[in-house]
N, C-alpha and C positions, 0 to 999 in steps of 0.2 A: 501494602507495606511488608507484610508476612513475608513474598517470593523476594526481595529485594536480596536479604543477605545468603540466600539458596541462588541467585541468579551471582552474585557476585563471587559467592566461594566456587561454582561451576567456570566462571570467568578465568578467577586464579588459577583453578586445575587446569584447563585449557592451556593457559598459558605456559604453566611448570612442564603438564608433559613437552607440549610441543617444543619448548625451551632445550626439554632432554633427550628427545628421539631426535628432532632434524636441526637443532640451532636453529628456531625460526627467524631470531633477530640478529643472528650471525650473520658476517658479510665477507664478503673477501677485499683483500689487500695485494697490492702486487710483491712484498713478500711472503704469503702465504702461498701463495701461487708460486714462485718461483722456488721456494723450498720442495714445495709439493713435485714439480718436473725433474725437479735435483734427484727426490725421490727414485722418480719415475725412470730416471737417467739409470740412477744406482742398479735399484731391479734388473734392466734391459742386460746390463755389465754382465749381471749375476747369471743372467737366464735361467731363472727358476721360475715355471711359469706360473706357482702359486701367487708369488709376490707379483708376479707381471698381470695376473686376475683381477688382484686386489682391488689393483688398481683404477678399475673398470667398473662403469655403471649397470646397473641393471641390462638397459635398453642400448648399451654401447653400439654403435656402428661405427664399422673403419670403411671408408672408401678410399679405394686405392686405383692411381694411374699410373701402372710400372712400363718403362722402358726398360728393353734387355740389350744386351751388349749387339746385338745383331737387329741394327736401325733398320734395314729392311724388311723386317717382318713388324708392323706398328705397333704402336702401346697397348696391353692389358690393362683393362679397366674391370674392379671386383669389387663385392661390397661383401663385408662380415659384420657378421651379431657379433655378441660377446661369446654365445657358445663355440662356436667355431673359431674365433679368434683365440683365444684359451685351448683348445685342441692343438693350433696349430703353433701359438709358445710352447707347447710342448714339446715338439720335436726341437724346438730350437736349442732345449737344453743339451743337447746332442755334442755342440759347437765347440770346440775344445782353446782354436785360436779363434780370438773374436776384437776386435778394438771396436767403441762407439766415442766418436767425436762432435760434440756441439760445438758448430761454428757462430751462430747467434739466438737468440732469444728475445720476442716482442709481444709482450704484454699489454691485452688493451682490456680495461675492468667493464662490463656491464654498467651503464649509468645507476639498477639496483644495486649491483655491487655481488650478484647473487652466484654470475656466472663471469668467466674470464674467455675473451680469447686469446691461443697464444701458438704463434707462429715464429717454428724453430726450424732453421737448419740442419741437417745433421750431415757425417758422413760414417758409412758404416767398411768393416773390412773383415770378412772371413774369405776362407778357405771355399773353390768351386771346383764342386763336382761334376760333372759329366752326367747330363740326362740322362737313363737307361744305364748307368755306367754301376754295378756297387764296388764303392771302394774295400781293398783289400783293410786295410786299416786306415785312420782317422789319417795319417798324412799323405794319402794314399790320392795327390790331387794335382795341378800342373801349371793351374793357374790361380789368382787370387779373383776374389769378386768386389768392385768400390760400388757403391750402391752409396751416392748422395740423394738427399730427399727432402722435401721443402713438407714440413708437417704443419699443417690448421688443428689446433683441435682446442673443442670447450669444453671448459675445466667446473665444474660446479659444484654444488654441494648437497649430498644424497646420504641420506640415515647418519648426518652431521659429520659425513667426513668428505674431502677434498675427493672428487674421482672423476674420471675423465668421460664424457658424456658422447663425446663423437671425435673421430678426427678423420680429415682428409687428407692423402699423402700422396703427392707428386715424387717417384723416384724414376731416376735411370743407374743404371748395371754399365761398369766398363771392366775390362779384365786387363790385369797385370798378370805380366811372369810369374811364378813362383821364388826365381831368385831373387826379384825386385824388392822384395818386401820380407823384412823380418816381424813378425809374430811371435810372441813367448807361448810357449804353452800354460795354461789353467788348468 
């Protein structure tokens, strides 16, 4: 009878931390999840790839199936951690005209509730450069790049915050003129 209330106050602490480090009894809702992509949306605008980190799990992996504007050469297919993903937001902060457009959003919850999946449309539009080419300055370019892309990715919950755990992304690259498309500058 002694360990009883030593086994049950050990119980409670259990409980408290874990309540405070991961939200053990935390769940997701398809409005938290979708605040959290709005998020995620915002970040991507901003391209600062701290924020665009954040975002990201530990164990993050993207795999990616890119089509480029020249169908005859077939699609790259790549996989990134989170280190190298974050490396390469980096240069993206670079982009001076940028538009991102969600065309849809589909949220399916974990029957736990723990993990979300969600599968977005997007289309994206900057400025292309020329392989091998350095631009003289930032408008220094001739065509635009559209890069639509059908995004998977599971959303869950890691040291009690919302963070993106994998995503896999289907895109293809078509080019526009440069006078086709007006872009503001950022």
């Amino acid at each position: 009878m002694r360990n009883v209330p030593i086994r049950t106050l050990l119980a409670a602490t259990l409980l408290a931390v874990c309540g405070l480090l991961a939200g053990c009894s935390r769940t997701l809702d398809t409005r938290d999840v979708r605040e959290f992509i709005d998020k995620a949306d915002a970040a991507a605008r901003k391209r600062f790839a701290p924020d665009i980190c954040a975002l990201r799990g530990r164990d993050f992996t993207l795999q990616v199936n890119f089509q480029g504007h020249e169908e005859r050469i077939g699609p790259t297919n790549l996989e990134m951690n989170r280190k190298l993903f974050c490396r390469e937001a980096g240069k993206f902060s670079q982009l001076q005209q940028y538009r991102l457009e969600r065309k849809s959003i589909d949220i399916h919850l974990a029957s736990d509730r723990k993990t979300a999946r969600v599968t977005a449309l997007y289309v994206e539009t900057m400025p292309y450069y020329q392989p091998g080419m350095m631009p003289r300055t930032l408008d220094d370019f001739f065509e635009w790049q559209i890069v639509e892309t059908r995004d998977e990715s599971v959303v869950g919950i890691e040291d009690g915050d919302l963070v993106f755990l994998s995503t896999r992304m289907d895109a293809s690259q078509t080019l526009v003129p440069k006078a086709q498309i007006q872009l503001p500058w950022d």
